[in-house]
N, C-alpha and C positions, 0 to 999 in steps of 0.2 A: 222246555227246550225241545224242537222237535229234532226228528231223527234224518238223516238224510236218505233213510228209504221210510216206507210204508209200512204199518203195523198191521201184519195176515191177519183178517178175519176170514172167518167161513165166508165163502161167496165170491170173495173179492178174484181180480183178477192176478193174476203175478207175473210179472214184466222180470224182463230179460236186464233192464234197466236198474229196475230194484233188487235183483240179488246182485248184479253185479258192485252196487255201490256197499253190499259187504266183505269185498273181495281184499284181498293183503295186497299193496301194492312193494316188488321189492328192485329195490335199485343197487345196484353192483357196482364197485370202483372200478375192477376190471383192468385198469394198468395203476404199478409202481409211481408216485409222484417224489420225488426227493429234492429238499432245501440243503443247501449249505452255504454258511455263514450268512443267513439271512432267518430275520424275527417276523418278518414281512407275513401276513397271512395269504395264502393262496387258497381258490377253490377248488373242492375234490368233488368228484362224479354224486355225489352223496344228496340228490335235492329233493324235498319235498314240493310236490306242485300243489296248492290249495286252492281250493274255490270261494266264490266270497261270503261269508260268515259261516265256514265250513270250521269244524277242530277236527282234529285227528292225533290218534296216539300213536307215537313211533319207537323205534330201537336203533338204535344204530351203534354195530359193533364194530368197533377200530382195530385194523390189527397194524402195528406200526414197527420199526426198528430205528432205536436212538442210543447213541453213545451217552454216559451217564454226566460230560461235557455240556452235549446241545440237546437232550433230553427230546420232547414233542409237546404243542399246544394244540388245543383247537377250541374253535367258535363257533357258533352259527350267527349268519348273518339273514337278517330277517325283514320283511316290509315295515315299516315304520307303525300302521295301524295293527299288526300281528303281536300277538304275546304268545310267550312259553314259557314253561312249566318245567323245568330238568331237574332229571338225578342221576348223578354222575361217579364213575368208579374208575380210577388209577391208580397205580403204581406212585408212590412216594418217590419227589426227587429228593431228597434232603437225606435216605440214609443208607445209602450205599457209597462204600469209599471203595477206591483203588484196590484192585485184589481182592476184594472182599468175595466170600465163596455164601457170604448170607442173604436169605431172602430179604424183598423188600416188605417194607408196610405198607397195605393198601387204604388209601383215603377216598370214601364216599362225602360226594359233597351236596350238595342244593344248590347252585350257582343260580347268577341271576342272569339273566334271558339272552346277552350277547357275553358273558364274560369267558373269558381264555381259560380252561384247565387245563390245569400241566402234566404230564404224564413222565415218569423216571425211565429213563435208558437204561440199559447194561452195560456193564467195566470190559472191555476188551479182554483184560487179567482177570477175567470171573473164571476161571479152571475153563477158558476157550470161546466164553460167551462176546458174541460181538454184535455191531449191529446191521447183522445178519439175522439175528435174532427174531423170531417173529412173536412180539409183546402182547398184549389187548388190553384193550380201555373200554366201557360202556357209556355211552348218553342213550337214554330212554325219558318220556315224559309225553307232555300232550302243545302242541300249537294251534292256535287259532287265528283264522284269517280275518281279517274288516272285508279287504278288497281281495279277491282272487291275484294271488301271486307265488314266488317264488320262497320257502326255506332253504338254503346253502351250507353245508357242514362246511369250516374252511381250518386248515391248519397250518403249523410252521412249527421251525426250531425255537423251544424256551427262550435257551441264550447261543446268542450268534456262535459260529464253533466251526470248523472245519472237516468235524467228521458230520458226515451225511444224517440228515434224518428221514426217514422215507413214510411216508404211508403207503399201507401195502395194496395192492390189486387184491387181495383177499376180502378187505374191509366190503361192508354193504347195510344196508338202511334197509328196515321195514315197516311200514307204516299203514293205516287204516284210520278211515274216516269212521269217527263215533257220532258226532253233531251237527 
């Protein structure tokens, strides 16, 4: 596998070109996105640009607010010739009830390359908690290009519902090319 810069030997020369290609690239949401009653996925500011037969390892951390009603999903959607590799960490929808003042369980997963994970909202009746709430979910892992193009993080409401779900302008993506 070669590298996408050059291996420093003595002698060589070092290009502005080659340190830069180990540099962290990071991308910001930067504004609020919010769904309601909609499972529809949308894209958020969250893209990885790839070059072609490049991989690179990313993070990207969500910070989101969902009523424990319409909860939050999200995907990446990816070139057709690209694969990825996630490992993913949320908030369980499944055990938090009405009023409940207990934490949730958090579910790490290994989903597979476009699949939706679901992330649990807060109870309004949490002793105050609503969603205003600012939550967090991780996806972290490695993509790899065929063709030079676009990774997209894209999300939505689990189940349609009429309190908001938002992804927050906090969220942000960091990534580095390794191959």
């Amino acid at each position: 596998m070669a590298l996408p810069f050059p291996q420093w030997l003595a002698g060589q020369r070092i290009t502005a070109g080659g340190l830069n290609a180990r540099n962290w690239i990071r991308v910001n949401q930067g504004t609020d996105i919010t769904r309601t009653s909609s499972t529809a996925m949308v894209n958020t500011n969250l893209v990885i640009t790839g070059a072609a037969g490049a991989e690179y390892y990313y993070q990207a951390l969500i910070s989101y607010g969902a009523s424990i009603d319409s909860d939050m999903q999200w995907a990446w959607t990816i070139p057709t010739d690209a694969s990825i590799t996630r490992f993913t960490t949320a908030l369980s929808i499944a055990d938090v009830t009405t009023g409940s003042a207990s934490a949730h369980t958090v579910v790490m997963r290994r989903p597979a390359a476009t699949t939706g994970v679901t992330a649990g909202g807060t109870d309004a009746a949490n002793i105050g908690i609503d969603t205003t709430t600012f939550n967090s979910a991780y996806d972290q892992g490695m993509i790899t290009f065929g063709a030079a193009g676009t990774a997209t993080l894209q999300f939505a409401q689990n189940s349609s519902d009429a309190d908001g779900t938002t992804f927050r302008a906090s969220s942000y993506l960091l990534y580095t090319r390794i191959a």
